[in-house]
C-alpha positions in Angstrom: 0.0 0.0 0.0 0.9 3.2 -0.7 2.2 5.9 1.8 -0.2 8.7 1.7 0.4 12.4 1.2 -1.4 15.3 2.8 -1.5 18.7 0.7 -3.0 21.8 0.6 -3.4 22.5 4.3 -2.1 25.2 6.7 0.0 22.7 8.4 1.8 24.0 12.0 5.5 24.1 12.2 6.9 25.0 15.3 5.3 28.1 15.8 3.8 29.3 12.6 1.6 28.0 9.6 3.1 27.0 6.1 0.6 26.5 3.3 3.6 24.5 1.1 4.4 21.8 2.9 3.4 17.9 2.5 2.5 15.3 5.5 3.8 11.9 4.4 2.0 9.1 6.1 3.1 5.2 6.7 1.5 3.2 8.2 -0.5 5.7 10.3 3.0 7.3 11.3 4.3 10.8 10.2 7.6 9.5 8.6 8.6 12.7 7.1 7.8 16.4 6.1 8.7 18.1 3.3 8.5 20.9 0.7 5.5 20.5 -2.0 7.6 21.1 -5.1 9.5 18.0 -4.1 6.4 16.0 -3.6 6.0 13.4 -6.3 2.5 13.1 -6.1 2.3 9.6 -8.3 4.1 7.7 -6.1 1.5 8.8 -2.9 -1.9 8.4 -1.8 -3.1 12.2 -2.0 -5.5 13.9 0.7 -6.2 17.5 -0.5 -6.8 19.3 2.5 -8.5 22.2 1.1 -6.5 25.0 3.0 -7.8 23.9 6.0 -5.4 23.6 9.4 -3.4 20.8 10.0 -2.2 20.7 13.8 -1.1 17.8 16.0 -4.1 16.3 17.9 -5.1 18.2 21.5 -4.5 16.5 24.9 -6.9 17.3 27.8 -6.1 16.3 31.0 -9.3 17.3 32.3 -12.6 15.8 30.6 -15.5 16.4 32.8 -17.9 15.6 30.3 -19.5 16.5 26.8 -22.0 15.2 24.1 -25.1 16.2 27.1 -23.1 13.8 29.7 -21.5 14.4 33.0 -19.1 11.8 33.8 -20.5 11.8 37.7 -23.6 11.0 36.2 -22.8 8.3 33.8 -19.8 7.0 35.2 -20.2 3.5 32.6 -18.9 2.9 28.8 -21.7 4.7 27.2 -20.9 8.0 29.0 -17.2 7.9 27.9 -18.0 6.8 24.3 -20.4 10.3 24.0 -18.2 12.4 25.7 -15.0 10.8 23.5 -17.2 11.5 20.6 -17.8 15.1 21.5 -14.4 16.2 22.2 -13.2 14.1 19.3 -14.6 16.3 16.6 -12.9 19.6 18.1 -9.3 18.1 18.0 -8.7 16.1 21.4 -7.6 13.2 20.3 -6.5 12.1 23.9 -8.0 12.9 27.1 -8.2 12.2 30.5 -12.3 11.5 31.6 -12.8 13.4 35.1 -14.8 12.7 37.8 -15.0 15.6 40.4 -15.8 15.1 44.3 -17.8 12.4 44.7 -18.6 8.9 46.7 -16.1 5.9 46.6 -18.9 4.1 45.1 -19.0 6.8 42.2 -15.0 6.7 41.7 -15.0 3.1 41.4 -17.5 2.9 38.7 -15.7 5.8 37.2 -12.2 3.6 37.1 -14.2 0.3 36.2 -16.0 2.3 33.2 -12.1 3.5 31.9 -10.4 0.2 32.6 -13.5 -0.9 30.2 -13.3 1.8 27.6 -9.3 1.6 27.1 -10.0 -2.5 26.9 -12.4 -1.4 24.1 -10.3 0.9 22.8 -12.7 4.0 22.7 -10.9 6.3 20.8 -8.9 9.1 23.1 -9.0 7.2 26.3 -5.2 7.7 28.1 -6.8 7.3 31.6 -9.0 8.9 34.4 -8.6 12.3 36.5 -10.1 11.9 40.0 -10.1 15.3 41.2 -11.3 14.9 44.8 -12.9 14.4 46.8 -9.8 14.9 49.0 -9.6 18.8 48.9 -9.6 21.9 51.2 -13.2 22.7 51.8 -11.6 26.6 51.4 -11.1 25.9 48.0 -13.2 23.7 47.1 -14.5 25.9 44.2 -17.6 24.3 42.6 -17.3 21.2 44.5 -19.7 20.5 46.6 -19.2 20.7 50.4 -21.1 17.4 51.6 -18.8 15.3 48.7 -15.4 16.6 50.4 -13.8 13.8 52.2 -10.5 13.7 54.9 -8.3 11.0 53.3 -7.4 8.1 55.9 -5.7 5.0 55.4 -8.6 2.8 54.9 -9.5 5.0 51.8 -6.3 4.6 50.6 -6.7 0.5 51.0 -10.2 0.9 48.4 -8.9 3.1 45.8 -7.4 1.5 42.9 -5.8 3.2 39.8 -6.4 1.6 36.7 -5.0 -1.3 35.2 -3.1 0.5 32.3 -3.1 3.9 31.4 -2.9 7.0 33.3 -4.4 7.6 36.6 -4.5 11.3 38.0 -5.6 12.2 41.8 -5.8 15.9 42.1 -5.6 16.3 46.5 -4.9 19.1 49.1 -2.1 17.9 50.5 -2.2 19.7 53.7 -5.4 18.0 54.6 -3.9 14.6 55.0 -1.4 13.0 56.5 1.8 12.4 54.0 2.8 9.0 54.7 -0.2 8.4 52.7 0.4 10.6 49.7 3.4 8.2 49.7 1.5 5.2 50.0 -0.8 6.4 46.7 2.0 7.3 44.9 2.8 3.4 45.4 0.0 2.3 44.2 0.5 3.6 41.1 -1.5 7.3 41.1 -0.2 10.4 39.4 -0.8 13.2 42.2 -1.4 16.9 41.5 -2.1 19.2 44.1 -5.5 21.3 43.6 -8.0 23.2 45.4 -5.6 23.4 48.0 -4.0 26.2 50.5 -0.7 24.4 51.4 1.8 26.2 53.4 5.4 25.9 51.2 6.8 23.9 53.7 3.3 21.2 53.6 3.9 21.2 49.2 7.5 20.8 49.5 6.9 17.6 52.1 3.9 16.0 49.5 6.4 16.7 46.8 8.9 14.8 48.3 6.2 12.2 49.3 4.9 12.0 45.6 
């Protein structure tokens, strides 16, 4: 099979747009870039892009929903495929699907409905971002009060990151005690530190611990 060429776009190079460059394609890999004039178009599958923009795909690292769903309310396949789907037609082409503060029960639907989706392959899926409920009521923003939880160890001993791909917990670290940020990072979590009002002194000890 042919590799295919991509023409006649605005595609981004560092930090501009060229209109006379080519794309060549293999085996759904980039392999090369290179000036028009030297393209010889016989020897390629050609995609005219009609001047639009070619960019490299967007990552979102937080995916609370889209497509009319709200991950906390259809934490299950069907509720990532429509929010993939959404996203998907605006240039994400990876995201991480978010759940904010909510029960255990809630989170563990939300990492059984990801471990599913990536198993399925729905297009996009790199992983989860938990984000809370382990946060400073202070700054809890638009989470909602009654869903904010104090991290202990027997939370720690239910909360399971996913089998593959990435898993992001977004805590206040100064809410918690940090043998147990170490103890999450063990498990396998990413940590980020969010709606939080740490001291320098509390981030620089999670940090440590992450």
């Amino acid at each position: 099979m042919r590799p295919t060429a991509y023409i006649n776009g605005r595609i981004l190079q560092k930090q501009s747009f060229h209109n006379d460059l080519a794309v060549i394609v293999r085996s759904a890999i980039i392999t090369s870039i290179i000036p028009l004039a030297e393209l010889a178009q016989d020897e390629y599958e050609i995609v005219d892009l009609g001047g639009n923009h070619l960019v490299p795909g967007f990552i979102d690292v937080q995916v609370n929903g889209g497509g009319g769903v709200l991950f906390n309310d259809s934490p299950d396949l069907d509720g990532i495929k429509a929010i993939s789907k959404a996203h998907r037609q605006f240039g994400t082409t990876g995201m991480l699907v978010t759940l904010i503060s909510d029960e255990l029960d809630v989170i563990q639907s939300g990492v059984s409905a990801v471990n599913t989706a990536i198993d399925a392959a729905v297009p996009g899926v790199l992983g989860i971002h938990i984000e809370g409920p382990f946060l400073n009521p202070e700054r809890r923003g638009i989470h909602d009060a009654q869903k904010i939880k104090k991290l202990t160890a027997g939370i720690v001993d239910q909360l399971q990151p996913l089998d593959s791909g990435c898993t992001v917990l977004t805590i206040a670290p100064e809410t918690m005690d940090p043998a147990l940020i170490g103890q999450l990072k063990d498990k396998g979590f990413i940590l980020c530190a969010g709606h939080s009002n740490a001291s320098y002194e509390e981030a620089s000890t999670a940090m440590i611990m992450a």
